[in-house]
N, C-alpha and C positions, 0 to 999 in steps of 0.2 A: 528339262531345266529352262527357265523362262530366260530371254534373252538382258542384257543387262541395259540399264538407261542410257540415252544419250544424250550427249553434253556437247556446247560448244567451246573453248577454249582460247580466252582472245590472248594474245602477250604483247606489252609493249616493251620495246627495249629501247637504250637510251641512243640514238642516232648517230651519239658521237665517239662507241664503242668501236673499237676495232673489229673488222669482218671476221678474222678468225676466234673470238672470243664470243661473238655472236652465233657463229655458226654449231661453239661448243654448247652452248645455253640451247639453241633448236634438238641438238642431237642428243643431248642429256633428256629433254622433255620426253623426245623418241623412244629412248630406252628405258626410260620409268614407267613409261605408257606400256611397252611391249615386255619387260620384266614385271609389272604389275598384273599381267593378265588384262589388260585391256586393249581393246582393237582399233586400229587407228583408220580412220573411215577415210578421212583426207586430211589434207597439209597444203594450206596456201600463204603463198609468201605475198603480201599487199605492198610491201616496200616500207621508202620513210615517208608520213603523211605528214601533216599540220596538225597539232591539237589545238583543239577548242579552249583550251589553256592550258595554262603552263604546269607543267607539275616538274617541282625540285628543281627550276628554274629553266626548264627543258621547253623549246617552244616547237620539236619535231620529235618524231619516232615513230623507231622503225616496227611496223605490224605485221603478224604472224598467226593465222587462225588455223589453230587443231579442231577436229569436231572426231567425236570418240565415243567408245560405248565402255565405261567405268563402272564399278562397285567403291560405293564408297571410302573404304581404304585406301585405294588408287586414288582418288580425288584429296586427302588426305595429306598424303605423300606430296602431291605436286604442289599443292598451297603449301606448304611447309618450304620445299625446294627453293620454290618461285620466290617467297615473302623475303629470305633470307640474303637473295642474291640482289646486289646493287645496281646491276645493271639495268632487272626489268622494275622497269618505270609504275605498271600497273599491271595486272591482269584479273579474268574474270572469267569465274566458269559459270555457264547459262545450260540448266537442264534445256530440253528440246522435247517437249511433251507429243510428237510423233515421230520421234526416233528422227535417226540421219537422213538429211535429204539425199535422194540421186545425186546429186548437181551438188558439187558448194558454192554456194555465193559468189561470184566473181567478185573480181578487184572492186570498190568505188571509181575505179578513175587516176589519172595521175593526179598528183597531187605536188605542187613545189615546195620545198622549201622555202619557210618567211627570209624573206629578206630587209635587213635592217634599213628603216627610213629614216633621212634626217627629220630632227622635231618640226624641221618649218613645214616639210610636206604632209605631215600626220594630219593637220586638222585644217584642210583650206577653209576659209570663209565665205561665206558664198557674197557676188558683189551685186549690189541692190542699186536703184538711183538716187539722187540725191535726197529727191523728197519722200522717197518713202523709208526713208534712214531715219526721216524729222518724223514721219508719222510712229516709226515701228518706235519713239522713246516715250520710256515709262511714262505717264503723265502721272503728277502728284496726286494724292489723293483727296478728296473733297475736306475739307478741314469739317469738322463733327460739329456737327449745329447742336450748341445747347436748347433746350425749352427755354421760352422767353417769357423771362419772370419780370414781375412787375417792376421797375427800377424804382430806387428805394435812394433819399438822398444819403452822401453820405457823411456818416458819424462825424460830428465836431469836434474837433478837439481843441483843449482849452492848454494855452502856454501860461 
């Protein structure tokens, strides 16, 4: 029997979920995974990172990579599961066209939580001297030279 493909399995889930609600959503994927017939290679917990933006107003969450060897029924199953439940934010399953690595991926790194800045620190402006403030202003544009037509007196007019 040839051995089944492997997949990576990223979830993200909403950061501002209660732990034991999250922890059910990890151990439900476990059991679909292991009731499915599929093998679970590893399970690493990343934490709650930054995204790169915001989905469903969410600007953290918490990530969770399965990597597994599935038949597609099984993969099935867990996109159905996953899409339904409110909590995970996104997830994604990635064939791995040489099967499960040894090793899995270590964490990225910590990662903080954004923290909210006020508007005035969002965008400093950077400070220049005084004359190069007068060089960096727009200069008008050259007013558009017509062709220079013969001048021609003009038209009389009669009261």
């Amino acid at each position: 029997m040839a051995s089944k493909p492997a997949y990576d399995l990223f979830v993200l889930i909403d950061a501002d979920v209660p732990e034991e609600r999250r922890s059910g959503i990890l151990d439900g994927i476990r059991s679909q995974i292991a009731s499915g017939g599929g093998d679970l290679k590893s399970d690493v917990d990343w934490g709650v990172r930054k995204l790169a933006f915001e989905i469903a107003h969410r600007g953290d969450a918490y990530y969770h990579l399965f990597q597994l060897e599935a038949d597609a029924e099984l993969l099935k199953t867990l996109e159905h599961s996953l899409s339904i439940d409110d909590a995970v934010l996104r997830y994604r399953i990635i064939r791995l066209p040489k099967g499960v690595p040894d090793k899995p991926p270590p964490s990225p790194g910590p990662s903080a939580p954004r923290a909210a800045r006020p508007l005035d620190e969002q965008a400093p402006e950077p400070t220049a001297p005084a004359e190069a403030s007068e060089a960096s202003e727009v200069p008008e544009p050259p007013a558009a030279e017509a062709p220079e037509a013969p001048e021609s007196p003009a038209p009389a007019t009669q009261e």
